[in-house]
C-alpha positions in Angstrom: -52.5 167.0 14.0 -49.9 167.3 16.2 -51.3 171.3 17.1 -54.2 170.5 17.8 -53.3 167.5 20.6 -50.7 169.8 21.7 -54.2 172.1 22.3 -56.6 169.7 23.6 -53.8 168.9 25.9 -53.5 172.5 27.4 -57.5 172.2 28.1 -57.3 169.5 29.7 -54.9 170.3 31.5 -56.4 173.5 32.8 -59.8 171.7 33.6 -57.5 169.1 36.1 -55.8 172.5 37.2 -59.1 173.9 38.2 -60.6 170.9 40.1 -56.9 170.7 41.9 -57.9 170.7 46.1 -54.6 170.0 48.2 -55.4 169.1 51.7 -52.9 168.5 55.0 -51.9 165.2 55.7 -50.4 165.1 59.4 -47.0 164.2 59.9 -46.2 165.2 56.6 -43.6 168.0 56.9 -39.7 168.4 55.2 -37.2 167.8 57.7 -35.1 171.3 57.7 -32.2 169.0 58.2 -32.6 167.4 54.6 -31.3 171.1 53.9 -28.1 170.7 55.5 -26.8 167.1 54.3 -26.7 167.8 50.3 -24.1 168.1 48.5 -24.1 171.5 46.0 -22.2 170.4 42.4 -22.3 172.9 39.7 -20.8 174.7 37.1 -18.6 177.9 38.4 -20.8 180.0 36.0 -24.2 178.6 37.3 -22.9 179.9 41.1 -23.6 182.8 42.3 -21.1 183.7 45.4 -23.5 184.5 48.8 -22.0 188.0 50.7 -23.5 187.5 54.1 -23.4 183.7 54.8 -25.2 183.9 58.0 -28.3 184.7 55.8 -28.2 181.5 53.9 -27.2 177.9 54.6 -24.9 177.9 51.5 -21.8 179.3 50.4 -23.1 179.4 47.0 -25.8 179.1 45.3 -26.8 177.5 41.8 -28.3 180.1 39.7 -30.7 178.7 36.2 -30.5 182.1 34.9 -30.1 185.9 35.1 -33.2 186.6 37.0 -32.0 184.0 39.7 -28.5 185.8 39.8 -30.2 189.5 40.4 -33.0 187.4 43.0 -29.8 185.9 44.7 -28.4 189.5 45.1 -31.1 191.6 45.6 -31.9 189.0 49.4 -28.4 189.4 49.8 -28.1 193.2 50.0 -31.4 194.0 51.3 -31.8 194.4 55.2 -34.9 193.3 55.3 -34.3 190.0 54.4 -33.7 188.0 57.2 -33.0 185.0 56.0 -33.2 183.0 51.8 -32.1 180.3 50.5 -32.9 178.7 47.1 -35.1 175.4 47.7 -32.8 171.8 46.7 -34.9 169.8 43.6 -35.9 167.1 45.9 -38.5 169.8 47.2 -41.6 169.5 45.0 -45.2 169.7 45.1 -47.2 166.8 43.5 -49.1 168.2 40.9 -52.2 166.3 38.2 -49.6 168.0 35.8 -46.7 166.7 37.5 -43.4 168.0 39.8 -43.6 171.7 40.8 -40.6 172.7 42.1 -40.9 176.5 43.7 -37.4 178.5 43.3 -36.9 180.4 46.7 -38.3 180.6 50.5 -37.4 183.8 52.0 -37.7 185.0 55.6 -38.3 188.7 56.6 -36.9 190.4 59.3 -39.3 190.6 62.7 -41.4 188.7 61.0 -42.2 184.5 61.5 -43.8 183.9 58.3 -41.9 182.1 55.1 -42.5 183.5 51.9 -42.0 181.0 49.1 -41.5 182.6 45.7 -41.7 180.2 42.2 -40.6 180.5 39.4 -38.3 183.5 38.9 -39.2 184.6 35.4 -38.6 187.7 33.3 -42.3 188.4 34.2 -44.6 188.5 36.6 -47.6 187.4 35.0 -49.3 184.6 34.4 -50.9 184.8 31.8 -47.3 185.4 30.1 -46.5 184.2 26.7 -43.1 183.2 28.0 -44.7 180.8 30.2 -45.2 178.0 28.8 -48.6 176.5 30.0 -47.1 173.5 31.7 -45.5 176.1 33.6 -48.2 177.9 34.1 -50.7 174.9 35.1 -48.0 174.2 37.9 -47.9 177.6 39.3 -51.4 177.9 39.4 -51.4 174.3 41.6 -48.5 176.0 43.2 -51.3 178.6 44.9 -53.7 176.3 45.4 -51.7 174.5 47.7 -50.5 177.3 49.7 -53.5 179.0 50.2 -53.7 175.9 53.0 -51.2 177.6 54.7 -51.9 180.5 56.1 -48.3 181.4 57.1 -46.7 181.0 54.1 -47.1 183.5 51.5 -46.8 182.1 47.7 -45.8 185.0 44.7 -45.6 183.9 41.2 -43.9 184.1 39.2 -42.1 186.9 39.8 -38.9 188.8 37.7 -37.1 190.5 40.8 -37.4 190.8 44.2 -39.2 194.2 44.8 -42.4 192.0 43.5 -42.2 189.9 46.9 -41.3 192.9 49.2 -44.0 193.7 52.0 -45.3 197.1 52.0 -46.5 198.8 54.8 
């Protein structure tokens, strides 16, 4: 019994993911300042130790896992990579599903746009066992409300940077 909720569940929550329409409200933007006032409390283990602090706005940065650690890195050491930071959990996108919070927003260099990457996985598909689909569900709600911004490209989920890297 408890499968087959768990089941009808999923469905429905695909068929609310499917009717999902986000649309601009004026005046509703993030303050970039909200970035600068909070507080960063972790574990030492859980921080990963930035090289090049003008790239960033942290000393450190709270890592959930691996993948984060090698992300973290990888915008570090690449050239390319104008600016990163990882996003604070107040950041979220309402969802039917609930909270989405994406991982990353990434800048490249000579270039104005903000790329927004979500949920740093070990894969970078969807359709992924891994995922559960409550993760899933969000991610896909996660797309549908950037595609109303054009200048902010959304990838995900993704399992290392090269998967976010603009080719030419």
């Amino acid at each position: 019994m408890d499968k087959v909720c768990s089941e009808i569940n999923t469905v429905l929550n695909e068929m609310i993911v499917d009717g999902v329409k986000y649309e601009k409200i004026a005046g509703a933007f993030y303050d970039q300042m909200l970035f600068k006032d909070e507080e960063l409390y972790s574990y030492l283990n859980d921080l990963y130790e930035v090289k090049k602090p003008e790239k960033t706005v942290y000393d450190y940065i709270e890592v959930d896992s691996i993948v984060e650690r090698e992300f973290a890195e990888a915008c570090d050491q690449r050239d390319d990579i104008k600016f990163y930071f990882k996003l604070p959990g107040w950041f979220f996108i309402d969802t039917p599903i609930g909270k989405y919070h994406p991982d990353w927003a990434l800048v490249y260099e000579n270039d104005k746009k903000v790329y927004f990457v979500a949920e740093t996985k070990g894969t970078d598909n969807i359709n992924d066992p891994s995922l559960s689909p409550e993760e899933r569900h969000k991610i896909l709600c996660g797309r549908k409300h950037f595609e109303n911004f054009p200048d902010v490209k959304f990838v995900a989920p993704v399992s290392n940077l090269e998967k976010v890297i603009i080719r030419d």
